[in-house]
C-alpha positions as CSV (number, residue, x, y, z in Angstrom):
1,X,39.3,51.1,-43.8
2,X,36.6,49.6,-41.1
3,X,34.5,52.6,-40.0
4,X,32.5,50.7,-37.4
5,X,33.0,49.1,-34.0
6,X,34.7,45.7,-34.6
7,X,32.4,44.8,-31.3
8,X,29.7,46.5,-30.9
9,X,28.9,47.5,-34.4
10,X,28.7,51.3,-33.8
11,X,30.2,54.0,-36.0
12,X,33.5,55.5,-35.3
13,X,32.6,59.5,-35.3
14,X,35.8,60.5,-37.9
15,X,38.1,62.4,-36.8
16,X,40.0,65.4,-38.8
17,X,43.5,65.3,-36.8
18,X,45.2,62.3,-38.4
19,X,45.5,61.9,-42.4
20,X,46.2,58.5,-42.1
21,X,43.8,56.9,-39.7
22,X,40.7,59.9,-39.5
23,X,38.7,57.1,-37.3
24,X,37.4,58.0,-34.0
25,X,37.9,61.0,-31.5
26,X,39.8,58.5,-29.3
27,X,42.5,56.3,-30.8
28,X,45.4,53.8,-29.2
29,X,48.6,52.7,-30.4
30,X,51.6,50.7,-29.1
31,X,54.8,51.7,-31.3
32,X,57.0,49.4,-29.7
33,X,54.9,46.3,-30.8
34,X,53.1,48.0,-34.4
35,X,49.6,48.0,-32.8
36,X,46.9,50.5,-33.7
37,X,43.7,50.5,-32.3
38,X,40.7,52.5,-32.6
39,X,38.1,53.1,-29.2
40,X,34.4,53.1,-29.3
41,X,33.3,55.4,-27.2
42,X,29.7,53.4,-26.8
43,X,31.6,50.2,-25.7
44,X,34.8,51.5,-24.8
45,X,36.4,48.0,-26.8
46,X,39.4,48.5,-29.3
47,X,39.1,48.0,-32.7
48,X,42.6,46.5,-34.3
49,X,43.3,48.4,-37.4
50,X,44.4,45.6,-40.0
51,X,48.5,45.6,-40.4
52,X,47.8,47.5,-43.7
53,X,46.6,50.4,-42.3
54,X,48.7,50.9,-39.6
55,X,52.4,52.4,-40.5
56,X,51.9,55.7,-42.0
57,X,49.2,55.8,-39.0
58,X,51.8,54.9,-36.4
59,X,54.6,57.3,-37.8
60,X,51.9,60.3,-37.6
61,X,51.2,59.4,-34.4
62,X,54.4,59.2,-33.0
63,X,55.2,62.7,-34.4
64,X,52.0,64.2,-33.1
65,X,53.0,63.0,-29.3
66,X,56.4,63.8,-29.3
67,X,55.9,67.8,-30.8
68,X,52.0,68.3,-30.3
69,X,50.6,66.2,-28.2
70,X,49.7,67.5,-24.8
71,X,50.1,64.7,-22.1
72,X,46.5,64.6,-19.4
73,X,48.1,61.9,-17.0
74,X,50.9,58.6,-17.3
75,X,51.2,55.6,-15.4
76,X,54.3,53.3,-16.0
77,X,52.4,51.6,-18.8
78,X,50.5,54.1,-20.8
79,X,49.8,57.7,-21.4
80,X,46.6,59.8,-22.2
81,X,47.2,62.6,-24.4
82,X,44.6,65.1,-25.9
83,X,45.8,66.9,-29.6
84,X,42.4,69.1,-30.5
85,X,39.7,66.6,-30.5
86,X,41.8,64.0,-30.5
87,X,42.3,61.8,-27.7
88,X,45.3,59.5,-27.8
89,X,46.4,56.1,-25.9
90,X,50.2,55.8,-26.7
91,X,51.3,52.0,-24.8
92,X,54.7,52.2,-23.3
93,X,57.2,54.4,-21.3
94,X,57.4,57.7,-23.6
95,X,59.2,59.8,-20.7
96,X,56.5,62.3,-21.9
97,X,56.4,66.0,-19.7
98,X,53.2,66.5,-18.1
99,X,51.5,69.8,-19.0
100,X,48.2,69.8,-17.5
101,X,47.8,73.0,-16.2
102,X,48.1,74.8,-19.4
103,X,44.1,74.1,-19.9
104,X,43.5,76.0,-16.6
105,X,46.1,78.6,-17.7
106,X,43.7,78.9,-20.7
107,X,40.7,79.5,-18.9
108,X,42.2,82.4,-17.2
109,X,42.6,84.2,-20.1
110,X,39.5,83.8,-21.0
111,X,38.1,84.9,-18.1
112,X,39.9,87.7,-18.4
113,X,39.0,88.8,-22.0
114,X,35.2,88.1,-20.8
115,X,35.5,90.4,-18.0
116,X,37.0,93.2,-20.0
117,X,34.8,93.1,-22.4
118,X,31.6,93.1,-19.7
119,X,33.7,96.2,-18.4
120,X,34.0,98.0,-21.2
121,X,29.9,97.6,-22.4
122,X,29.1,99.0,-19.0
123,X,31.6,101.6,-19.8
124,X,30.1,102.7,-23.0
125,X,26.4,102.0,-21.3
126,X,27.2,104.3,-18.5
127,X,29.0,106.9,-21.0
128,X,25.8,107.1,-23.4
129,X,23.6,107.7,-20.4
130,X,25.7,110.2,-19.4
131,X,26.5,112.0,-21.8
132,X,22.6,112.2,-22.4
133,X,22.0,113.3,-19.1
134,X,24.3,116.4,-19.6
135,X,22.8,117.3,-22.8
136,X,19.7,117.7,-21.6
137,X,20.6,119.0,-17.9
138,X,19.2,115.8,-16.2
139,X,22.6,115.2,-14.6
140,X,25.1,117.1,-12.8
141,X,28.7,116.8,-13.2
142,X,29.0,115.4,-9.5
143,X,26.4,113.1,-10.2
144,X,28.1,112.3,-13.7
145,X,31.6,111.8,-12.1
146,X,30.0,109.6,-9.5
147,X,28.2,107.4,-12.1
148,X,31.3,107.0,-14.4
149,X,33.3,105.9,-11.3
150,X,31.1,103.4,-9.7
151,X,28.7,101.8,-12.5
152,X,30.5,100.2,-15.1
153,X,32.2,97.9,-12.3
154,X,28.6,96.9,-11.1
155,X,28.5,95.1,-14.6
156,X,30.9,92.1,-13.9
157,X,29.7,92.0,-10.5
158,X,26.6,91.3,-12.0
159,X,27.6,88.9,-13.8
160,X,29.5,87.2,-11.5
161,X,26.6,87.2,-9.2
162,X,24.2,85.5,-11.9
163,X,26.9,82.9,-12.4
164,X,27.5,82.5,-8.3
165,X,25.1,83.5,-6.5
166,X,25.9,85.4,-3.1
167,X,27.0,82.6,-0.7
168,X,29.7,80.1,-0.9
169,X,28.2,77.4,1.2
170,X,25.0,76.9,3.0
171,X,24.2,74.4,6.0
172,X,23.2,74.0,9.0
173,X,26.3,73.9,11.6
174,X,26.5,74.6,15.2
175,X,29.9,75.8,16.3
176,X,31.5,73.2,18.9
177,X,32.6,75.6,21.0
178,X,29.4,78.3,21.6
179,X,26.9,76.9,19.6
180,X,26.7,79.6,17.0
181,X,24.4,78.4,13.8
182,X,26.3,78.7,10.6
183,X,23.4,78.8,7.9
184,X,25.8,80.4,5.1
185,X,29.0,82.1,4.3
186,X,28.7,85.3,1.6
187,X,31.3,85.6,-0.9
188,X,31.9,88.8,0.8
189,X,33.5,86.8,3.6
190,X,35.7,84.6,1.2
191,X,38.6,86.6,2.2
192,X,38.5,85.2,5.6
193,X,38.6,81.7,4.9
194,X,41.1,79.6,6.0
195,X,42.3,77.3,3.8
196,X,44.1,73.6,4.2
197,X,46.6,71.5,2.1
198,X,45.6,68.6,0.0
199,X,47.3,65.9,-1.1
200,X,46.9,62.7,-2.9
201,X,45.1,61.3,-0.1
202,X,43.3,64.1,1.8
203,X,40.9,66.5,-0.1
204,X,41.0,70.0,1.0
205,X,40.0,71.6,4.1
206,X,38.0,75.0,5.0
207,X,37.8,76.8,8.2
208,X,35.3,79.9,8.5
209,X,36.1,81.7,12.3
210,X,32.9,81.9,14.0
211,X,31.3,85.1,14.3
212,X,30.1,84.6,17.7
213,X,33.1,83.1,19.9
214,X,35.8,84.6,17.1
215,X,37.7,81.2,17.6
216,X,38.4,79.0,14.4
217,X,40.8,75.8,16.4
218,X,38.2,74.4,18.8
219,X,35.4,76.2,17.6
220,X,34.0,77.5,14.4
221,X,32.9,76.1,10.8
222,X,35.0,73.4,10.1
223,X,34.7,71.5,6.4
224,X,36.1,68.4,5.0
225,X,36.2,66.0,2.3
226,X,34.0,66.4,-0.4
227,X,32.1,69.6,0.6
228,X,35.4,71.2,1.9
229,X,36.9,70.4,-2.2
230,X,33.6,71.5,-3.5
231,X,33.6,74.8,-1.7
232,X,37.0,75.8,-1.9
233,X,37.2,75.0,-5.9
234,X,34.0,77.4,-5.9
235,X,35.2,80.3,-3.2
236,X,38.3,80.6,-5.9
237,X,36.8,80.7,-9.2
238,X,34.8,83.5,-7.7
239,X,37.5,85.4,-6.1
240,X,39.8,84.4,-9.5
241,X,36.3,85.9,-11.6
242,X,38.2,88.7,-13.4
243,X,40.3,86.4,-14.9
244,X,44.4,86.8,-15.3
245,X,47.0,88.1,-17.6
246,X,49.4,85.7,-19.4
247,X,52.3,87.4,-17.2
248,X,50.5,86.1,-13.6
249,X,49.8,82.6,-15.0
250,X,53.5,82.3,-15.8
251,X,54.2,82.6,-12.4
252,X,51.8,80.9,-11.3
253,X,52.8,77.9,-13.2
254,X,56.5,78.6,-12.1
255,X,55.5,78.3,-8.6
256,X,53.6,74.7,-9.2
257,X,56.4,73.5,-11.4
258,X,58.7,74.6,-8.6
259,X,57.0,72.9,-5.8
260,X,56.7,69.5,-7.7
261,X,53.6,68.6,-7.9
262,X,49.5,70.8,-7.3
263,X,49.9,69.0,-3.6
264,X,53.2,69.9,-3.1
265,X,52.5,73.5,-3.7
266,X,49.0,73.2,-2.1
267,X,51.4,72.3,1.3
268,X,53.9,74.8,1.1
269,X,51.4,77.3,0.2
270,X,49.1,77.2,2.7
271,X,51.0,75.4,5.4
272,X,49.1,74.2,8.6
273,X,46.3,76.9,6.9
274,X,46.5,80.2,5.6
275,X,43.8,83.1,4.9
276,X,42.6,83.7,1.3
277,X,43.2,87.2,1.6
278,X,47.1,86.2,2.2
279,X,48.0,84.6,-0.7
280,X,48.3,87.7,-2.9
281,X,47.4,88.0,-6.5
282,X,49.8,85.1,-8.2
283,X,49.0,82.6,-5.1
284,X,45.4,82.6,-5.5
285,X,45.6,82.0,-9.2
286,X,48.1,79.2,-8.4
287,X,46.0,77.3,-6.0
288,X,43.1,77.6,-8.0
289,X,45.3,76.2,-11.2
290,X,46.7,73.4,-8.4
291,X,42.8,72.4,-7.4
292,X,41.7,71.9,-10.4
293,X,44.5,69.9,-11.6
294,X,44.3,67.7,-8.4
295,X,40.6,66.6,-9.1
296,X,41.2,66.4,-12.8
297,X,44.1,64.2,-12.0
298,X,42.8,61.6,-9.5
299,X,39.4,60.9,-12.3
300,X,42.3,60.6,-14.9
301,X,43.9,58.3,-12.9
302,X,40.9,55.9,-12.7
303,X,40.3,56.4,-16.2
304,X,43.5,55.6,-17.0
305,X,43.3,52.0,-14.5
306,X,40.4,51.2,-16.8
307,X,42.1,51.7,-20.2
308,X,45.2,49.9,-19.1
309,X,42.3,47.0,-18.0
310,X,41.7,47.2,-21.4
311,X,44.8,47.2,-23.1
312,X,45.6,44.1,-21.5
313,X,43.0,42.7,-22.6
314,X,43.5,43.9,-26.4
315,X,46.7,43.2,-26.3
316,X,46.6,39.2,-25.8
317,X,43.8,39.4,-28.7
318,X,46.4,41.7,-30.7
319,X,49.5,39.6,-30.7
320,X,47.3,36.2,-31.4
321,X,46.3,38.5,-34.5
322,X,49.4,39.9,-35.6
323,X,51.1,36.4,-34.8
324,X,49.5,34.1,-36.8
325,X,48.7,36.4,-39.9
326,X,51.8,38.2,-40.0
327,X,55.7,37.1,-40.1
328,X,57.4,38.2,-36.9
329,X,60.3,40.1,-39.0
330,X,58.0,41.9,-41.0
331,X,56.3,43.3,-37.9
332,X,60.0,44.0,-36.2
333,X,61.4,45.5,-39.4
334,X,58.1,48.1,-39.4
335,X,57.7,48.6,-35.7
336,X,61.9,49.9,-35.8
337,X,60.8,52.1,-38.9
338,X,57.5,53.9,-36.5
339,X,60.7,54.0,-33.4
340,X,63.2,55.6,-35.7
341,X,65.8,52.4,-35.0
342,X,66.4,52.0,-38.6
């Protein structure tokens, strides 16, 4: 087995996710037409496994993406799959389910256990001090009952301040209609914001009333594009800080799997613009999950452009290969073995 770049001579970091082809964190195949490639990930070219290596290669990977696998983006042509480290390129329709969100959904736990656990150490913290401060008279039990109340919250605060900061934007914006200077907006205030669909097309927008005039149509802070995706992604980590319980992600997966699509539910969610203190617990979670999907999605999608460039482009090299070292039966009768055709 070659374990450098057929192109640029570079060596394929192995991989411990496939028996039969352990070459390379990213890897394509085509099962309709027996082609196994591995990717560089210096020169981004495919490397054509020779027709001996590929079968047992092909099989395992058609298992792995039909029961394992979990599917990152499709286009008519090909899908990008991730199984550990593995990335897969599987060429062809697979009428594969996509399940991006579950990576998001994982975060959220995470989040979750973090900020538990950064709970309960200001818990025990709090309850040494406090404990000390009764034994030796230094503290009342008001000013016990007040500490245990109120400090070991002020732990993932702190944290979440380190990791945030206090403002969610900062600028310099006059308001249209009185000519109030926005400078910043506090996380304090997140609550407040207005939020705006997305789509495919049109990024996020955010609307912050203005303190001065109180109006938020013809006056106020009004952000868009870029900044406005920017923000927003940031104002909901922070308010989404304490993570979620498996229970609330279900449902908030329910509702983006109901709605079709993170735009889709980015629309009827929010509407012609909605407060973040009305979405309620599962909504916020949701639209946070949607977000992040929605960026992820349209870089996929130009990554995935590239790497169907590219399988084009291996492809014609591929089937002058194949064709002229290989018998055409041979290659049919394997590539209906790696299909399950017989």
């Amino acid at each position: 087995m070659f374990r450098r770049c057929l192109v640029c001579g570079g060596a394929f970091r192995p991989n411990e996710s496939l028996e039969h082809f352990p070459l390379g964190t990213r890897v394509a195949y085509d099962p309709s037409r027996g082609r196994l490639w591995a990717v560089c990930r210096r020169c981004r070219r495919w490397s054509l496994a020779p027709l001996e290596e590929r079968w047992e290669a092909l099989e395992e990977l058609e298992e792995v993406v039909r029961g394992r696998a979990r599917v990152l983006s499709s286009t008519e042509n090909i899908s990008l799959l991730r199984w550990g480290e593995l990335e897969i390129v599987r060429v062809g329709q697979a009428n594969l389910a996509e399940q991006a969100w579950w990576r998001y959904g994982a975060e959220l736990v995470r989040r979750r256990k973090n900020y538990k656990a950064l709970a309960a150490a200001g818990a025990i913290g709090t309850g040494a001090a406090i404990w000390g401060g009764l034994v030796t008279g230094g503290v009342g039990l008001i000013t016990a009952w007040i500490l245990w109340d109120k400090v070991p919250g002020r732990v993932p605060d702190a944290a979440r301040w380190m990791r945030f900061g206090s403002d969610a934007w900062r600028g310099r914006v006059r308001c249209s209609r009185c000519g109030y200077l926005f400078r910043r907006v506090s996380f304090r205030r997140r609550e407040h914001l207005i939020l705006h669909p997305f789509d495919d097309v049109s990024p996020a927008g955010l609307v912050y009333r203005c303190p001065s005039c109180r109006d938020h149509r013809q006056g106020g802070l009004h952000l868009k594009g870029h900044e406005a995706t920017a923000t927003s992604k940031r104002v909901l980590a922070y308010h989404n800080f304490q993570g979620a319980s498996e229970t609330v992600i279900s449902g908030a997966t329910r509702l983006i799997q109901e709605a079709g699509s993170p735009s889709d539910l980015s629309r009827i969610l929010l509407k012609d613009g909605k407060r973040l203190g009305d979405l309620g617990r599962i909504g916020g979670i949701a639209l946070e999950i949607a977000s992040s999907e929605a960026s992820e999605q349209r870089l996929l999608e130009m990554e995935l452009a590239e790497l169907e460039a590219h399988w084009r482009s291996e492809e014609e090299l591929a089937a002058i290969i194949d064709g002229e070292l290989t018998p055409t039966p041979l290659l049919d009768s394997l590539r209906r073995k790696v299909l399950g055709e017989g």
